[in-house]
N, C-alpha and C positions, 0 to 999 in steps of 0.2 A: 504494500500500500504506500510506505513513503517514496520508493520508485516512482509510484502514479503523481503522486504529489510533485515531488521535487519537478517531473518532464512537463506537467499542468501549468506548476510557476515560470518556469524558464520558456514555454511556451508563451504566455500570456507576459514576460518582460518580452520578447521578443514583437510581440503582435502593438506593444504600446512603442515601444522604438518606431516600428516603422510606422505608427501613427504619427508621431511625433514629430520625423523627419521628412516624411513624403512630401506635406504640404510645402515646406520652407524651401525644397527645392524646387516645385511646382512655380511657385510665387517666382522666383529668381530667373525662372525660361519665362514666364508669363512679361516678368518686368522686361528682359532683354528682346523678349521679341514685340513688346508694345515701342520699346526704344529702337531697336531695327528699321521697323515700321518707320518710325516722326524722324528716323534721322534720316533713311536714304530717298527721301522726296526730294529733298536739295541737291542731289546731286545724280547725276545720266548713268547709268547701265552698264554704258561704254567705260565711263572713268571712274566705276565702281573695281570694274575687274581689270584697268590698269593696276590700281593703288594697290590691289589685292596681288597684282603679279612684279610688282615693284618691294612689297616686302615679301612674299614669302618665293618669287623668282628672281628673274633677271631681266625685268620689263621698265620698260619708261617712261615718263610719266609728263604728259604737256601743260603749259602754261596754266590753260586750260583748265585742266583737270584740277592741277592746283588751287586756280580760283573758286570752281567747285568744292572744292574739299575743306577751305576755308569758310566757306558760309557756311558748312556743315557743323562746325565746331567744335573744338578740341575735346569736347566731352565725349559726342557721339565716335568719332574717330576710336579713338584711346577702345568707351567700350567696347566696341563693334568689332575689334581688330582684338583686342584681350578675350574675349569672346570665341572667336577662332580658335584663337592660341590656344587655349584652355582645352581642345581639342587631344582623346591619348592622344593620336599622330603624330601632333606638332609639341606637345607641351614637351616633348626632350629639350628642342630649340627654342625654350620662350623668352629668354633673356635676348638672343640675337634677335628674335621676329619684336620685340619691344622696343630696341634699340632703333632695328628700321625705320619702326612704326615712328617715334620719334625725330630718326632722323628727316624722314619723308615731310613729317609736320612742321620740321622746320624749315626746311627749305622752302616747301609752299606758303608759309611765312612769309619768309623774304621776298618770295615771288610775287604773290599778294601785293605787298608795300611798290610795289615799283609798277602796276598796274593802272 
């Protein structure tokens, strides 16, 4: 009988864990993909999947697109791209694809200012 017992408890902590935890992840995709959403309306298709092949290939990235990605703003950028990253695949590489990502957002900075 304490058998039954003991697999009942450990059962029932196991059933309240994932109650627990489900939703907080749930909420986290919900919030990054309401933010997906309101952030890439500012910005084209086309210079969605330069930026995207600019940090994580070898692709490049026009004036353009720059200015694009600037209206977007450095919040949605940052999530959007950390988002990815967070990916198993890529998270080996996430301090280089971070760095990119940063570098990429500076430059389109600079670019911006002289616009």
């Amino acid at each position: 009988m304490s058998k039954f017992s003991s697999k009942i408890t450990l059962l029932f902590n196991v059933v309240a864990l994932v109650c627990v935890f489900v939703p907080v992840f749930s909420v986290e995709e919900v919030k990054v993909k309401s933010l997906w959403d309101t952030c890439l309306v500012k910005i084209t298709p086309k210079c969605t999947f330069n930026i995207i092949a600019v940090i994580f290939g070898n692709g490049t990235l026009s004036d353009l697109c720059c200015n694009d990605l600037v209206k977007e703003r450095k919040v949605c950028h940052d999530t959007l791209i950390k988002y990815i990253v967070d990916r198993p695949s890529l998270i080996a590489h996430e301090t280089e694809y971070l760095k990119t990502r940063d570098d990429v957002w500076n430059h389109c900075i600079s670019i911006s200012k002289t616009l």
